[in-house]
N, C-alpha and C positions, 0 to 999 in steps of 0.2 A: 473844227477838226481839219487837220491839213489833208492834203490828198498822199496817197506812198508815192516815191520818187522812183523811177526805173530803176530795177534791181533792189528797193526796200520794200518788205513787205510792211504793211501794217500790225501790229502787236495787239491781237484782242486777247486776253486770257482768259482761259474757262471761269465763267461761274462755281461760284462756291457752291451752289445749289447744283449746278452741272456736274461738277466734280463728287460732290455727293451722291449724286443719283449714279454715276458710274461707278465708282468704287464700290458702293452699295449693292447693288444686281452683279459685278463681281466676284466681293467677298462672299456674298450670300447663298450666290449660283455656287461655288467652288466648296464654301463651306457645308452647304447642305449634300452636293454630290459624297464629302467626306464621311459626313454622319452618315448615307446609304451603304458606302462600302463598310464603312465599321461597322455598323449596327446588321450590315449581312452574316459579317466575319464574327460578329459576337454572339448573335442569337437568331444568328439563323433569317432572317429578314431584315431586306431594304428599308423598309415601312418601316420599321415598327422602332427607330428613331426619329426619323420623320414624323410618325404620329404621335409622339409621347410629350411633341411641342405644341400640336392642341390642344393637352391640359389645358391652355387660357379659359377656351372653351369650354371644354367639355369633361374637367375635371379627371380625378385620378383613373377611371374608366380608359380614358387614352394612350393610357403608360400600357393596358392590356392588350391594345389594339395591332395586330401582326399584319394585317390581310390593308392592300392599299385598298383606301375609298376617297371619295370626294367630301365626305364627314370629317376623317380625322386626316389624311394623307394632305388635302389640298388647304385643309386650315392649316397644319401644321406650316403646310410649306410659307403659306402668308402671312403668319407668325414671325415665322424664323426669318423670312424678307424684311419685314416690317422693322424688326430690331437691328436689324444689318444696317439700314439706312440710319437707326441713329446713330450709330455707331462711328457709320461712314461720314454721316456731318461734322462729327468730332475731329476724325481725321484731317479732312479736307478744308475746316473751318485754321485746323494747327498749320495745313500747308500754307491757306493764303494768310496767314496773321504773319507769318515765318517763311515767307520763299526760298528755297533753297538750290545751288546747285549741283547738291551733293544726293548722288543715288542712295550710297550709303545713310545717308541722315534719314532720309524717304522711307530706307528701308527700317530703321530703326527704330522712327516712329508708328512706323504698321504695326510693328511688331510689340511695341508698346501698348496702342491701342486695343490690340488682341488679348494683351497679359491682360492690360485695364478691364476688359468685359467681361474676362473668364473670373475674373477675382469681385465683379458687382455682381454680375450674377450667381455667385456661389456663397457668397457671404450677406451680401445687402438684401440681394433681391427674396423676398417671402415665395416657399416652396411651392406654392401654385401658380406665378409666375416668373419659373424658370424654367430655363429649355425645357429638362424632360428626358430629354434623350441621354444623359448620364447612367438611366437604367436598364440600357441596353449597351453601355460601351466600359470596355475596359477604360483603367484611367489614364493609362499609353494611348487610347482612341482618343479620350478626349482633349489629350496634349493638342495632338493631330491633329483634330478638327478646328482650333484656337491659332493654331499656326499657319494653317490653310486659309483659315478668314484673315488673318495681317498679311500675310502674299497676298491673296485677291485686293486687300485693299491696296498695297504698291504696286500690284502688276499693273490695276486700273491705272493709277497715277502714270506708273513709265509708259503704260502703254497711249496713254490721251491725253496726260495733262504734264507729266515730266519733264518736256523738252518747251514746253509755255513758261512752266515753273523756273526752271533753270536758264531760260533767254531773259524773262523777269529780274532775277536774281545778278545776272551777268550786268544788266544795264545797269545794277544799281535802286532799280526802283522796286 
């Protein structure tokens, strides 16, 4: 490997696994802060979206669950992380197969991926693992909440891996 010349930096690009792991925490972070606000504005409590994603767990009993706890509230939340990150490798795996210098492309594909999750989890995926939190939110919330995780996935990107992606793409390589 050469050394950088005065005034060139050297070009590492994020790992795909890096880029994953930030988009992920995220879309995840953004997407669950949404479920809280909706699932306040729908029934009345933060929680009790957040908890109805411990179903994995702890079965339809968490879909009842309103009051935060470390039982359903903190599973839920490491649920719903948990699935963000695959999501987010999807993502991040299409950035670097496809480098792009286009924000709009970046954006396009989040947003892609967000339709792609909301439509496997609503159709493929079997009732006891998925979200959950559907039965606390209008279906205006759960637009929202789906488009909130594809922005967290580009914001990630523009915010840390955007201008890697797009110096990538500009070289040519």
């Amino acid at each position: 490997m050469h050394a950088p010349t005065a005034g060139h930096r050297s070009f590492h690009p994020p790992s795909t696994l890096t880029s994953a792991l930030r988009a992920g925490v995220s879309a995840g972070i953004a997407s669950e802060l949404m479920v809280a606000a909706c699932s306040l504005r729908n029934a009345g409590s933060a929680s009790a979206g957040i908890n109805a994603t411990s179903q994995w767990l702890w079965g339809r009993r968490a879909r009842r669950r309103r009051k935060r706890s470390i039982r359903y509230t903190l599973v839920g939340y490491a649920v719903h992380q948990g699935c963000s990150f695959l999501w987010s490798a999807l993502y991040a795996s299409w950035n670097a197969r496809r480098p792009t210098a286009s924000r709009g492309v970046q954006l396009r594909r989040a947003a892609v991926v967000g339709l792609f999750a909301a439509a496997v989890d609503y159709t493929v995926t079997p009732k006891r693992l998925r979200p959950g939190f559907e039965a606390h939110l209008s279906r205006a919330s759960m637009v929202g909440v789906y488009a909130v995780f594809g922005l967290g996935l580009y914001l990630a990107t523009a915010r840390h891996g955007g201008a890697t992606v797009r110096r990538h793409a500009e070289r040519g390589g």
